[in-house]
Structure formats: C-alpha cells, structure tokens
C-alpha positions as CSV (number, residue, x, y, z in Angstrom):
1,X,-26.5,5.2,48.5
2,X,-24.9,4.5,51.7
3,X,-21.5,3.1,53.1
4,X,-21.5,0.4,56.1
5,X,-18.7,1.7,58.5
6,X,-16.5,-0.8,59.4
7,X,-17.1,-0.8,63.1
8,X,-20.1,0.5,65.5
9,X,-18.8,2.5,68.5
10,X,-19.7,1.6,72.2
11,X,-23.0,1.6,73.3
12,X,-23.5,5.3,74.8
13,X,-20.3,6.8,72.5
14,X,-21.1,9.6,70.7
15,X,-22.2,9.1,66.7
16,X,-19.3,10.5,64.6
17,X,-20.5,13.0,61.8
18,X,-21.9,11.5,58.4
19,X,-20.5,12.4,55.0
20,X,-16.6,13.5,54.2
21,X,-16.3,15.3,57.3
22,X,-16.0,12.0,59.0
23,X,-13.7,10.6,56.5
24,X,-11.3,12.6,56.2
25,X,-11.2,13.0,60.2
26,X,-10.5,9.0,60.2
27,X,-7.9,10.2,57.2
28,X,-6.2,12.3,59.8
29,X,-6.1,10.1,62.3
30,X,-4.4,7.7,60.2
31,X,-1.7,10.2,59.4
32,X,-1.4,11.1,63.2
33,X,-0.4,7.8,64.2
34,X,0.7,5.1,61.7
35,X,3.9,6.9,60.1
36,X,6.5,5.0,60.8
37,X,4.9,2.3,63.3
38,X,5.1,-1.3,62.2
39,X,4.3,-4.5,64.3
40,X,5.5,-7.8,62.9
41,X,5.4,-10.9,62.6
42,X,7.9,-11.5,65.2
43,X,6.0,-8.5,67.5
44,X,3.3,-10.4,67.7
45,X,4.6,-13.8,68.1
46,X,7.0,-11.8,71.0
47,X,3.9,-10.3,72.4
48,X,2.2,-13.3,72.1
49,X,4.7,-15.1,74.7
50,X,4.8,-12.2,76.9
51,X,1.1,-11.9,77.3
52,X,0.3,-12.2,81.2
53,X,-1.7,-14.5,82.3
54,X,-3.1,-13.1,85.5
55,X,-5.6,-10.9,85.8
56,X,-4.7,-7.2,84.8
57,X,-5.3,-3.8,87.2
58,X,-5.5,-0.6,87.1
59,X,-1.9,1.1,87.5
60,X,-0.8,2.3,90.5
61,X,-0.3,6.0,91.5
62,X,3.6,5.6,90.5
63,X,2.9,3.7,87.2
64,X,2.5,5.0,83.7
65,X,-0.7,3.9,81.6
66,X,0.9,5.2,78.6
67,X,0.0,2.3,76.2
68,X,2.8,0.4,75.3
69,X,4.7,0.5,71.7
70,X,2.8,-2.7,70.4
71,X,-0.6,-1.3,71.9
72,X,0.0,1.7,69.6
73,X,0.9,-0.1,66.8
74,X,-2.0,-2.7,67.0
75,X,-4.6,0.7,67.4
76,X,-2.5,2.7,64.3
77,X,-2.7,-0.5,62.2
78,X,-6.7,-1.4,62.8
79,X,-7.3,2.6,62.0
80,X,-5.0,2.2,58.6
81,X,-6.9,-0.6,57.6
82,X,-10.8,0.5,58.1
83,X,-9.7,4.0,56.4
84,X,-8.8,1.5,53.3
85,X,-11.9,-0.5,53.8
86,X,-13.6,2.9,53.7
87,X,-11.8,3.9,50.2
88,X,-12.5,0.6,48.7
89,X,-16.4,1.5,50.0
90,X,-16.8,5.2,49.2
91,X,-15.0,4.0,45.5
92,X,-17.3,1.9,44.3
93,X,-20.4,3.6,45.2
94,X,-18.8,6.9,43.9
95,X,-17.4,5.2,40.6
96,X,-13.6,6.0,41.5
97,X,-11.6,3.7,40.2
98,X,-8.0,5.7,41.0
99,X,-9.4,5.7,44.7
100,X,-10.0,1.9,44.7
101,X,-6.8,1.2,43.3
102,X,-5.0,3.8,45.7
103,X,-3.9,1.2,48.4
104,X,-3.3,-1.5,46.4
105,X,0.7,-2.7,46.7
106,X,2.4,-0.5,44.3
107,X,4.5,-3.7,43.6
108,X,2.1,-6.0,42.4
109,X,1.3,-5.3,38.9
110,X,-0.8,-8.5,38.4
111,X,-3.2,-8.0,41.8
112,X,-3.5,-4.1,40.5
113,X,-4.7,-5.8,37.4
114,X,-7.0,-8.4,38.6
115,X,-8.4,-5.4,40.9
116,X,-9.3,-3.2,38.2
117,X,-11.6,-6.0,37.3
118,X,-13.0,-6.5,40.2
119,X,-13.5,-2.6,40.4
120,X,-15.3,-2.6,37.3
121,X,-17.8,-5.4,37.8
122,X,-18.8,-4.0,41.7
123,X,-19.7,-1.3,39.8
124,X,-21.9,-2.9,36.8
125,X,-23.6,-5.0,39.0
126,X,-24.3,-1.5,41.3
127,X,-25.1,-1.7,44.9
128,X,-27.3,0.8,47.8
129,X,-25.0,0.0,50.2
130,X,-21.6,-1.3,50.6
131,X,-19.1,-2.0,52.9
132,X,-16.0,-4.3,54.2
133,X,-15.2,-4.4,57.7
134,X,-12.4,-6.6,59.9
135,X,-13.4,-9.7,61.6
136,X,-10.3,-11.2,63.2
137,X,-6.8,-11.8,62.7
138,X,-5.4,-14.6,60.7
139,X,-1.7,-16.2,61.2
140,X,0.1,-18.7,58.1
141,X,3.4,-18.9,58.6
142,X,4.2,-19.6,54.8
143,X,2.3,-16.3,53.8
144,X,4.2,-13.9,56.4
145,X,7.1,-15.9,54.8
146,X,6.4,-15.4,51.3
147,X,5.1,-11.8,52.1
148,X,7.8,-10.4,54.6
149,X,7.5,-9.8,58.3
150,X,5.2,-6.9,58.1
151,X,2.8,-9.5,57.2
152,X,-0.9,-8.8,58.7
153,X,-3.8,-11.5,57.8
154,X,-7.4,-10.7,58.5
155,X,-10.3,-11.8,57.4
156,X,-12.8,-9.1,56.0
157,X,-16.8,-9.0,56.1
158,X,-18.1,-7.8,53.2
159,X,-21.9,-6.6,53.2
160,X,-23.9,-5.2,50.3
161,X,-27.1,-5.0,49.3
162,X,-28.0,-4.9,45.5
163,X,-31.1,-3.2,44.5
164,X,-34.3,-4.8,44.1
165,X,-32.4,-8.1,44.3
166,X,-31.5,-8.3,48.5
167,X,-34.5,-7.2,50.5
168,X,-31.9,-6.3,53.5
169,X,-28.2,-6.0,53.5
170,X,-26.5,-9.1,53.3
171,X,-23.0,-10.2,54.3
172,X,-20.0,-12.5,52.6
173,X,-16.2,-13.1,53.6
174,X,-12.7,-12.0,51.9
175,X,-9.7,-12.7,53.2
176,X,-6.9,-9.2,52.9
177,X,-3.3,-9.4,52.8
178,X,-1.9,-6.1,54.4
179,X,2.3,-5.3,54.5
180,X,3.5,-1.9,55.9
181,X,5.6,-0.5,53.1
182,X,7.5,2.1,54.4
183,X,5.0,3.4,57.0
184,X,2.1,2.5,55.3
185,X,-0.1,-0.3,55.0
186,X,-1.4,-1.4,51.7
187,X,-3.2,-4.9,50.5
188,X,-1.1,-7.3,48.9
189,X,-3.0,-10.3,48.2
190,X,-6.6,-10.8,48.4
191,X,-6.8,-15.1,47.9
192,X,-4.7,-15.8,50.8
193,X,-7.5,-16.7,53.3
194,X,-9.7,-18.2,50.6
195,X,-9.1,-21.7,51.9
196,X,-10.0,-21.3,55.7
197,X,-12.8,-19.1,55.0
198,X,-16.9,-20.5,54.4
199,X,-18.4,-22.3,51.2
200,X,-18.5,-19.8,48.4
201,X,-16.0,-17.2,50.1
202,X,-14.4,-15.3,47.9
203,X,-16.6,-16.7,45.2
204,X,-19.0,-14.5,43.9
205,X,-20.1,-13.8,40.7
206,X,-17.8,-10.5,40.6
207,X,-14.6,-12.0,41.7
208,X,-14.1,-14.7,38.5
209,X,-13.6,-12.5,36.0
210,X,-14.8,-9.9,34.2
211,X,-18.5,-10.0,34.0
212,X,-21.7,-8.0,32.0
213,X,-25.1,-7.8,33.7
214,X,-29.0,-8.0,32.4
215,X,-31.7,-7.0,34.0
216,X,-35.6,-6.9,33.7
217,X,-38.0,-5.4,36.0
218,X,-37.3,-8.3,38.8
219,X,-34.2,-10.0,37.5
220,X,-30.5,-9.6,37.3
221,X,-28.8,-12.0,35.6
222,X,-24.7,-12.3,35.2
223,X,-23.2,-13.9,32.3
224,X,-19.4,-14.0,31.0
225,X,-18.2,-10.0,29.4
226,X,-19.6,-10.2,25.5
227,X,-22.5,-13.2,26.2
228,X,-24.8,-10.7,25.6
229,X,-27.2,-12.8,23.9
230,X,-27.6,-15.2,26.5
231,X,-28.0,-12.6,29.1
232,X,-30.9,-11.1,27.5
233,X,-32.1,-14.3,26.9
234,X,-31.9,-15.7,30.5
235,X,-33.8,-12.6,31.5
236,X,-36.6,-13.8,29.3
237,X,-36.6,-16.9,30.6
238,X,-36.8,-16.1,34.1
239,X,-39.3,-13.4,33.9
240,X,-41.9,-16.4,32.2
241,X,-40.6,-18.4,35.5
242,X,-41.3,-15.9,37.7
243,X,-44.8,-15.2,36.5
244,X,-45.3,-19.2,36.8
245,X,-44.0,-18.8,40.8
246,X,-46.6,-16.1,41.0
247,X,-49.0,-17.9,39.5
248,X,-48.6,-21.7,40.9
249,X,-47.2,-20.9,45.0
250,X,-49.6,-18.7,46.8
251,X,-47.0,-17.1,49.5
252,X,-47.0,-13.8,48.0
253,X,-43.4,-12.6,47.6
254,X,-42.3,-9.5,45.2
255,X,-38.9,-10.1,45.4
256,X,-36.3,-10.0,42.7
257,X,-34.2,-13.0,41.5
258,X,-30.4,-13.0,40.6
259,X,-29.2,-15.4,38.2
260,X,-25.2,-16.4,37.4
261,X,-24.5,-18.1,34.5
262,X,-20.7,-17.7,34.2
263,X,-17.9,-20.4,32.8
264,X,-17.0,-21.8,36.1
265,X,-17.9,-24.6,37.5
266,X,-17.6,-23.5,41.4
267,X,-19.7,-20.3,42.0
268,X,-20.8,-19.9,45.5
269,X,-21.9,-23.0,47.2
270,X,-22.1,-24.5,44.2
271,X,-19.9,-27.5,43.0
272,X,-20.9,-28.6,39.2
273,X,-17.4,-29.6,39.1
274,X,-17.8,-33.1,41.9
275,X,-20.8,-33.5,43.9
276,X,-23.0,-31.3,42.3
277,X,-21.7,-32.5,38.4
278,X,-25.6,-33.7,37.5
279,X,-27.4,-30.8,38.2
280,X,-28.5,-28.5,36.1
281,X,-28.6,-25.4,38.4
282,X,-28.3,-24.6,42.5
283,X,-30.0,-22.2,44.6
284,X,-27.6,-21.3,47.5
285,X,-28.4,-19.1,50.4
286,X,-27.7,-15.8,51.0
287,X,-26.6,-14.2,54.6
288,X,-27.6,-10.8,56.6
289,X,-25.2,-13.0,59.4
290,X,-23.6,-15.6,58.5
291,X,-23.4,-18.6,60.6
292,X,-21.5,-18.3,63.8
293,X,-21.7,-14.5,63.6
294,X,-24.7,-14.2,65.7
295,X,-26.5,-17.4,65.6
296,X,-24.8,-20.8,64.9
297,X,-27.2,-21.2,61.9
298,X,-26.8,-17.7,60.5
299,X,-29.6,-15.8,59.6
300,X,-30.9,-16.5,56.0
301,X,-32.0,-13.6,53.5
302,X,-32.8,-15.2,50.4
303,X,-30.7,-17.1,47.3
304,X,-29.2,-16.4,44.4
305,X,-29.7,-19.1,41.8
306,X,-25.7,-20.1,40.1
307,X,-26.3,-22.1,36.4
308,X,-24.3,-25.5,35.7
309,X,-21.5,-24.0,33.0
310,X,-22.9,-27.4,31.3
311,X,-26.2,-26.2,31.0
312,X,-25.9,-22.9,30.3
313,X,-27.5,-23.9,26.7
314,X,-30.5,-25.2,27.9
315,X,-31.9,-22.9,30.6
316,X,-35.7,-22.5,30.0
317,X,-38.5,-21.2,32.4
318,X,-39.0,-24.6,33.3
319,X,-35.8,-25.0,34.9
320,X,-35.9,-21.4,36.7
321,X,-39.7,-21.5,38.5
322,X,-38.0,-24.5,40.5
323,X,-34.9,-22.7,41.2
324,X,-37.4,-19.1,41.7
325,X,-39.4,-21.4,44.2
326,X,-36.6,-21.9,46.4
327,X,-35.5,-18.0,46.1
328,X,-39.2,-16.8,47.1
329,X,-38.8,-19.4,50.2
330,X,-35.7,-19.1,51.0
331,X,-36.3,-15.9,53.9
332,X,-38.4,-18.2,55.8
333,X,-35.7,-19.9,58.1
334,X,-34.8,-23.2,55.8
335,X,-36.0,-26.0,58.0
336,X,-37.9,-27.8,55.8
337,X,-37.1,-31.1,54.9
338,X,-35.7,-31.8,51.6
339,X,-38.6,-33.7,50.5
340,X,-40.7,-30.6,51.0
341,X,-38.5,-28.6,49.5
342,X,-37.9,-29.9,46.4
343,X,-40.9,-31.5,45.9
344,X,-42.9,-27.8,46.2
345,X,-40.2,-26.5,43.4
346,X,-41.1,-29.5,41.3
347,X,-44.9,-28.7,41.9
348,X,-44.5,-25.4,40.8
349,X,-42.1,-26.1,37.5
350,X,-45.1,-28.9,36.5
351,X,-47.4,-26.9,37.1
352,X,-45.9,-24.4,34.7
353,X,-45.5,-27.9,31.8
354,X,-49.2,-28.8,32.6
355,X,-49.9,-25.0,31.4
356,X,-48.3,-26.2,27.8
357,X,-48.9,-29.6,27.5
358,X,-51.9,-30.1,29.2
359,X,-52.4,-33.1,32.0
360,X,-51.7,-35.9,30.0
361,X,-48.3,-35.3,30.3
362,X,-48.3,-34.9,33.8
363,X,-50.9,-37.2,34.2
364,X,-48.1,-39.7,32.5
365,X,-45.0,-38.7,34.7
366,X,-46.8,-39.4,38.0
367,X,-47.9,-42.5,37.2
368,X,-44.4,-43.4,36.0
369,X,-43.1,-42.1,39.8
370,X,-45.9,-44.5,41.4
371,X,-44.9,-47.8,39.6
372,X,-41.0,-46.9,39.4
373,X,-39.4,-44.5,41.7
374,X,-42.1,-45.4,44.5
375,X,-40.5,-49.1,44.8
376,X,-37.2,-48.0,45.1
377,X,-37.2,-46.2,48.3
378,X,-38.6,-47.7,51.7
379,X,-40.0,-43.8,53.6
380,X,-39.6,-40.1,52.0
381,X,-36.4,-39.0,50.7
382,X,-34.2,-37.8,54.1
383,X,-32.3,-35.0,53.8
384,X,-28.9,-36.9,54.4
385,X,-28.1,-38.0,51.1
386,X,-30.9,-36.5,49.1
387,X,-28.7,-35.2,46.5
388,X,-26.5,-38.3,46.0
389,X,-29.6,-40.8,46.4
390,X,-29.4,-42.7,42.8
391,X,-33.3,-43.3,43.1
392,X,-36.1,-40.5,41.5
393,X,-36.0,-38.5,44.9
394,X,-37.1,-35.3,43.3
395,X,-40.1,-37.4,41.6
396,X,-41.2,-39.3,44.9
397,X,-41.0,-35.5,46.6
398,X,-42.7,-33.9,43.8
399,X,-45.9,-36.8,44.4
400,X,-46.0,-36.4,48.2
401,X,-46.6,-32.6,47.7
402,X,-49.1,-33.1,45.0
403,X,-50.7,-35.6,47.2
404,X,-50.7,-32.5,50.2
405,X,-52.2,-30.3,47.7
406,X,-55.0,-32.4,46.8
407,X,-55.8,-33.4,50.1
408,X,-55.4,-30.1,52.0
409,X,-55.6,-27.8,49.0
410,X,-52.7,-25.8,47.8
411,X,-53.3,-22.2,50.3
412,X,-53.2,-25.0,52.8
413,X,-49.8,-26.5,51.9
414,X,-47.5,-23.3,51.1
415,X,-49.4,-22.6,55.0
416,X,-47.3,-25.8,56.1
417,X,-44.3,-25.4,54.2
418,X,-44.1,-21.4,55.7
419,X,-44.2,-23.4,59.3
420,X,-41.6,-26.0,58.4
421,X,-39.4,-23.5,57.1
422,X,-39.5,-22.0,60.3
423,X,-40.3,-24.0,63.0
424,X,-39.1,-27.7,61.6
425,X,-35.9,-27.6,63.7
426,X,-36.0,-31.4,64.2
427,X,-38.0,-34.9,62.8
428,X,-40.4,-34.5,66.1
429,X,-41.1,-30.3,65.3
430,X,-41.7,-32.0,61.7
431,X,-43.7,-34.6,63.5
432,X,-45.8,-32.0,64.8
433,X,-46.3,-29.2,62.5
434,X,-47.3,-32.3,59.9
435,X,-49.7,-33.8,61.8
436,X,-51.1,-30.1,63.4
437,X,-51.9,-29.6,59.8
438,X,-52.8,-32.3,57.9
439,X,-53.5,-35.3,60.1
440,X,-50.2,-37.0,58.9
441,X,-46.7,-37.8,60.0
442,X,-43.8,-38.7,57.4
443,X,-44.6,-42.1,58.4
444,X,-48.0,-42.0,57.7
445,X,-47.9,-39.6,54.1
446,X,-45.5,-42.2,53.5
447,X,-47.7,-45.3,53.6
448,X,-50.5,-42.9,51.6
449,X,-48.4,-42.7,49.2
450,X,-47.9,-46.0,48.5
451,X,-51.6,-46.8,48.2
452,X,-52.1,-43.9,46.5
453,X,-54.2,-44.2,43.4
454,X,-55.0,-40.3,41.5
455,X,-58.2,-39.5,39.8
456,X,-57.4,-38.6,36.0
C-alpha cells in the first residue's frame, strides 16, 4: 500500500524521507506555525485589494524580506490542510477510523456521522493507493457566511487506485470546507463545492451511503449494505459477460470490471433520473488526469459501469458484455464515433444471444433493422444526439459493424476501432483511418448498408 502526497517538491529539491518519519516531521511543522494564525475572509478580500500590480523585486539592502503576516498565514494554512489530507490518507489504508475522524469539526455531529460512513465503505471497497491533495481555492460568499469568517474553500483531488480494478492510479474531485477553530483548522462540510465541480464529483459509489462490496476473480461489484443476494448475483452475471468479451472482441485486455448497482438514480456521469431515464446501464470514464488538468481532454483510464436503480432486477450477461466492451476499450483514447462504439458493444452482446439461441434469432433482428430502422435515418447515427435520437440508432450501429466484420473480418475491425479510438480526433481523421482500412468512408458504408442484402 502506498499514500499519494499531496504535493511534489521542486524539480532539484531534495526527496523528504518515506514512512512516519516524514509525517510526523509535516506534524511538527504544523504545530510550529499555525497556532494561533488565522487568515479570513476579510484578509483575503483585504489582500486581495492590496495586491500590487507591478512587477515585484527583490528588496533592497535596507528592506526586510520577512514574509508578511498573511504570507505566513496562507503557508501555515496550506501545511495544516495537506497534514489532514495525509491523516484522512494514512487512515484508510491503515483501517483507523479515530484518525479519520480526528479533524473532523468537533461541532458537527451530523458530518461526523455521514463520515464514519464514508470511512467505512473506503475501506470495504480497499484501495493500493490513496490520496487527496489541494487544487485551488474556492470563494461563495453565502458559505463563508453561513460558516463564519475563518471560512477556507478548496477544492480537493482525490486519486486512488483499487486493486485489480484501475490499471493505474486514477483521479476524482471533492470539494473541503476548512474553519480555524481556535488555532486549528478542521473540515466542516464536504458538499459545498459539489455544484461547481465536474460531472460525477463527489459522486462515487462510496459517498451515497453505506455500501457492501462482491467480488470474483475480475469483478467488483457495489450494491446497497444488506443486497447481498444481488451482489453475488451480479458477480455471476458479469463474470459469463466477461468470458463472452473475451471470447467475441479480439483486443486482448485482462482487466477487471467495476459494477454499481446502488438506489440512486445519479451515480457518476450517469443520469437515469432525466436524460439518461431509458437506459438500462452507463459506462462512464474514469481519469488518471482529468480534463483541463494536463490536457483539455483529460487522459482516460478505463470505466466503471453504474446500473439504472430501474433495472437493477433485470441485469443479465447480456446486458454487461456491452457495457464490459466499452470498459476493455475505454483506455484507448475514446475517439470513436458513437456508431462504432456502440455498434462493436452490440456485436459483442449478440454475439453472446447467437451462442443461446442460435442465428435465427439474430438472423431475425437484422433483418428487422434493414427494413425498419434503416429507413428512418438518412447517414450513420452522429454522435450529436445519439442518445436522444428516437430512431433504432443502436440497431443501425450494431449492422454497420457486422457489415465491417464480414467484409474485413473481425481481427480486422477491433484493428480499426483501436485506431479510431485513438487517432479519430475529427470527421476527416475518421475519413481517413476508414478508408486506410477498409476502402470506405461513412458516406460510402452508409450507402452499403442500404443495399445491403446478408447471406443466411
């Protein structure tokens, strides 16, 4: 196990010592220079106005470049809050609840409550690496009203990495409350940020209550504290699914899938509650840096798959090899269009029904997509609108790729989709990479696809 510090020093400063000889030197410094210092609400605002706005020098020889009293402040504060970002860290991965809890406002009975909760599902989930570091500063006037003028707003990134399930450390974002309560900081809300912060902030499967875990040999599945049966049975289902991914996409990925099936209709990125409302599950992207960090896109790492509350009944491994398809592509850069997408998740899920049912029953859905959903749509599904597009999109996807495979042969295909993913930037890289690789633009599969007659 291993902690992520909260900061990385300057490049040539000396590597501080691993292990509790560091901490407890940070633990010193914090007692060295934050009793008694506060900067407020009105300190910064003051500073704020007073900020120069020429370029600063050095001092001269008959100036002082003692740092001033909000300087200090601002450097005790930053060290008082990484030491408690370490605790909340070193806790976890140590199974110490009483040091989780130790900075919590002593006040606040109810966010002491809900933490404990959150204390105990980090753990049950269980994690080889964790840690939360500060981003930048936040200001809301009505919460340095409601919370006093001690008031400091940051927002936090949080990075983890569960076992077997995240191939490399991946990142989310919190928003902290800090007040200084009597010389010392401690975190008074946690949910005050959750509104300026990215889709699915703040909503993972471990902050909506309290939560049991499953898991089989490459699956993790989350469900509501005493759903035992359907965790078990989830894992069942998604370790047939994942033996149909193997089986049916030939990109050879080992990877682990996660699986939420919790009573809440937002989880993550996902939205069963509005747009989402018809579908039965989402597959939403996972971050080792998240966009804007270092790249406007962010940097993808895979995808955990979130169940509709709704449909919680009716998960099968039908359901999960398209949702597993999209997991063992998602570390490839997610430029593919939507049609490809989708329509290589419906291939695979299919191909997992033509295993039971034999190809009459496919054989009988794709002609039902060539003489209904076909007529209803004027080029391949586009990605704007895909999901709100009232005509068989996932059906007309699902034929174009089945057409690919049969014409180029499936090695060929997942070949094209690995190069979409990462390369399809734009229509014309799409453009290209289609017709480097099988002759055809979207145009042109198009117009195939509407002469298209299959060989039963």
């Amino acid at each position: 196990m291993s902690v992520t510090t909260p900061s990385a020093g300057s490049p040539g400063a000396q590597v501080p010592p691993h292990g509790p000889r560091r901490w407890l030197g940070l633990l010193v410094a914090v007692a060295l220079v934050s009793g008694g210092v506060v900067y407020t609400v009105e300190d910064r605002e003051r500073d704020a106005r007073a900020r120069p706005t020429t370029t600063l020098t050095a001092p001269g020889p008959n100036q002082s470049s003692k740092p001033s009293k909000t300087a200090a402040a601002i450097a005790a504060r930053r060290v008082a809050i990484d030491t408690i970002l370490i605790r909340r860290a070193q806790a976890v991965l140590t199974v110490n609840e009483a040091l989780f809890l130790q900075d919590i406002d002593p006040a606040d009975r109810a966010l002491r409550a809900e933490q404990k909760v959150l204390f105990a599902n980090l753990v049950e989930v269980g994690f080889t690496e964790l840690g939360y570091s500060q981003a930048e500063e936040r200001f809301n006037p009505a919460v340095a009203k409601s919370h006093g003028r001690t008031t400091f707003l940051v927002r936090i990134l949080m990075r983890y990495q569960i076992p077997k399930v995240d191939l490399t450390p991946v990142t989310t974002e919190l928003g902290y409350t800090f007040i200084n309560v009597r010389g010392r900081w401690v975190l008074t809300d946690d949910d005050d940020l959750d509104d300026d912060l990215g889709p699915g902030a703040h909503r993972e499967a471990w902050d909506l209550g309290r939560i049991e875990v499953h898991r089989g040999p490459r699956v993790l599945a989350v469900v509501e504290k005493g759903d035992t049966k359907r965790g078990r049975a989830i894992v069942t289902e998604a370790t047939e699914a994942l033996g149909e991914v193997t089986q049916y996409w030939p990109r050879r990925w080992r990877g682990s899938v996660f699986v939420i099936a919790l009573d809440e209709t937002d989880v993550r990125d996902a939205r069963f509650a509005d747009e989402d409302v018809e579908s039965a599950a989402s597959a939403g992207s996972t971050f080792s840096s998240l966009p804007g960090q270092d790249t406007a896109d962010g940097t993808v790492a895979g995808a955990y798959i979130v169940i509709n509350p709704n449909e919680r009944d009716r998960v099968d491994e039908i359901l999960l090899s398209h949702e597993i398809t999209h997991v063992a592509t998602a570390d490839l850069g997610g430029y593919e269009p939507l049609w490809l997408a989708e329509g290589a998740a419906e291939y695979v899920s299919w191909r997992g029904i033509e295993e039971f049912s034999g190809p009459g029953e496919v054989g009988k859905w794709e002609q039902e997509v060539i003489d209904d959903a076909l007529p209803a749509l004027v080029a391949l599904p586009s990605d704007a609108g895909f999901y709100s597009n009232t005509a068989d999109v996932y059906g007309v996807s699902w034929l174009a790729v089945r057409f690919l495979v049969n014409r180029l042969g499936l090695a060929k295909v997942e070949e094209l989709y690995e190069d979409m993913a990462r390369h399809g930037v734009d229509q014309a890289s799409r453009d290209r990479i289609l017709f480097s690789r099988s002759g055809l633009t979207e145009v042109t599969l198009w117009t195939s696809l509407k002469t298209y007659q299959p060989q039963r």
